[in-house]
C-alpha positions as CSV (number, residue, x, y, z in Angstrom):
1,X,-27.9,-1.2,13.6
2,X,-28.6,0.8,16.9
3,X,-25.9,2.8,18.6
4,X,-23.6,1.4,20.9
5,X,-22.0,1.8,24.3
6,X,-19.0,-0.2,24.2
7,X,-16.8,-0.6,27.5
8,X,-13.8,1.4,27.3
9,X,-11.2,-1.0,29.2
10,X,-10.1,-3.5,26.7
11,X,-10.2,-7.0,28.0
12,X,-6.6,-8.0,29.2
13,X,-6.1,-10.7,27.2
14,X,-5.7,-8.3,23.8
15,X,-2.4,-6.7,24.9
16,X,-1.2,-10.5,26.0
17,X,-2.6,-11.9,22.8
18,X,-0.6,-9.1,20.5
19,X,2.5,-9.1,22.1
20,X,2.4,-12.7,20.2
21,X,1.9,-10.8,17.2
22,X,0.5,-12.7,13.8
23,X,0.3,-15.7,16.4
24,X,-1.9,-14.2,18.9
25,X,-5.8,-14.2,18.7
26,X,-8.2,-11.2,19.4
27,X,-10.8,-14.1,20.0
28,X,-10.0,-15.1,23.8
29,X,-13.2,-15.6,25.7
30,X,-12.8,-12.5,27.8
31,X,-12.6,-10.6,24.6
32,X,-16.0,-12.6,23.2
33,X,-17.9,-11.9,26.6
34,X,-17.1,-8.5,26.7
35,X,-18.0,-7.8,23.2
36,X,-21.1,-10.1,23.9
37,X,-22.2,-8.0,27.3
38,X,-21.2,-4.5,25.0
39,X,-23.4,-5.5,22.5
40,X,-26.2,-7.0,24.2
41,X,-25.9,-10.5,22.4
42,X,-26.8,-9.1,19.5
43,X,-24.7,-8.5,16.2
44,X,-23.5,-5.2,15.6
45,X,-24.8,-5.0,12.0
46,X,-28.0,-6.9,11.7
47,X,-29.2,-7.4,15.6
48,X,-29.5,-10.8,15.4
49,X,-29.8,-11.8,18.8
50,X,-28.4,-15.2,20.5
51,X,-25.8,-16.6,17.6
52,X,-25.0,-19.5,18.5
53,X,-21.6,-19.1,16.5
54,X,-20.8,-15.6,17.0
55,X,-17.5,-14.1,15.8
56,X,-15.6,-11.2,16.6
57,X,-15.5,-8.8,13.9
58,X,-12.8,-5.9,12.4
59,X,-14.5,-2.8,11.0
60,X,-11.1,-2.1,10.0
61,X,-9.7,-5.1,8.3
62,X,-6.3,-5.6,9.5
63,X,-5.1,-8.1,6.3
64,X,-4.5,-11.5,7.3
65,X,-2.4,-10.1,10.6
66,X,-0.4,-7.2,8.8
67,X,-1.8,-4.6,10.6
68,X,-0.9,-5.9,14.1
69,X,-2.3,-2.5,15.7
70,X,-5.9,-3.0,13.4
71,X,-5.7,-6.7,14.7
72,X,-5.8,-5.7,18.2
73,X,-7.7,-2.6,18.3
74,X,-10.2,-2.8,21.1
75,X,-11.9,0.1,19.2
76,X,-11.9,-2.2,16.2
77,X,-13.7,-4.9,17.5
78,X,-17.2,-5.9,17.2
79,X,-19.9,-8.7,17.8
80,X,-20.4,-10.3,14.7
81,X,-23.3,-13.1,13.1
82,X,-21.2,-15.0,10.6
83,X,-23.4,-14.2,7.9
84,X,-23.1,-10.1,8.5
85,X,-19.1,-11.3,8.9
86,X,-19.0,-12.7,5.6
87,X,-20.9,-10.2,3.9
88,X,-19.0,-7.0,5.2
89,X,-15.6,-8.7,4.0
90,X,-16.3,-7.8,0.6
91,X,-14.2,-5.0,-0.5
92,X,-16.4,-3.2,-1.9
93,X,-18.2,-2.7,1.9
94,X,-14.3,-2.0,3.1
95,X,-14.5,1.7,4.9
96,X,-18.3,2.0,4.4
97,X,-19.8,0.2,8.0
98,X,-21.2,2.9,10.7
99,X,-19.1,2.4,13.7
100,X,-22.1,2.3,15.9
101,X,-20.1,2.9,19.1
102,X,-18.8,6.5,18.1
103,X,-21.5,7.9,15.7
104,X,-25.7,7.3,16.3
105,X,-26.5,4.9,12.6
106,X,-30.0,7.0,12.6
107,X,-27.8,9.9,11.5
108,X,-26.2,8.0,8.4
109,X,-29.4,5.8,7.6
110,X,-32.3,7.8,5.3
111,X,-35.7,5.3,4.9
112,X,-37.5,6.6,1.5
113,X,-40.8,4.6,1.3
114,X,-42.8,5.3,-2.3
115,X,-46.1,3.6,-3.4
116,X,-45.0,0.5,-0.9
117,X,-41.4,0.4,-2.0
118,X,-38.7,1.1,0.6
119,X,-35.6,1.8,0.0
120,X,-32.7,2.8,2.5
């Protein structure tokens, strides 16, 4: 995880999309190519570069659409692998991710290596 610059204009389609409320969807391809060109192509958490299925990601959750604002949140979305999707759903990850676009991760992330062990 490297820090971010994401654009601070949220695509239009989010304030169109929540207006629709539970209904609408944060994943409209202006959204997707915006978070795409923000993030370099890469996912947020694990920098896999290219995903051929990529998915747009809450660092927030916002529950199954409860949390209409969390939902739509340009600050709350990110460019996501499905893999590093799945795995940061777990609750026990919930409020633990670096948001890489408002803090540096090198400040949060200490590397320990002992007697060819490394531990993070």
């Amino acid at each position: 995880m490297v820090k971010c610059e994401k654009s601070p204009i949220p695509p239009e389609s989010l304030a169109i999309e929540k207006q629709k409320g539970r209904n609408g969807s944060y994943k409209k391809p202006d959204v997707v190519e915006q978070l795409a060109k923000d993030f370099s192509n890469k996912c947020y958490i694990c920098e896999l570069k290219d995903i051929s299925d990529p998915q747009v990601e809450h660092l927030v959750p916002h529950h199954n659409g409860r949390d209409i604002d969390d939902m739509f949140d340009w600050d709350n979305l990110f460019f996501s692998c499905p893999h590093c999707n799945g795995l940061k759903n777990k609750q026990e990850y919930e409020g633990k991710i670096i948001d890489c676009c408002k803090d540096d991760p090198e400040v949060h992330l200490h590397c320990l290596y002992d007697k060819g062990n490394v531990s993070i």
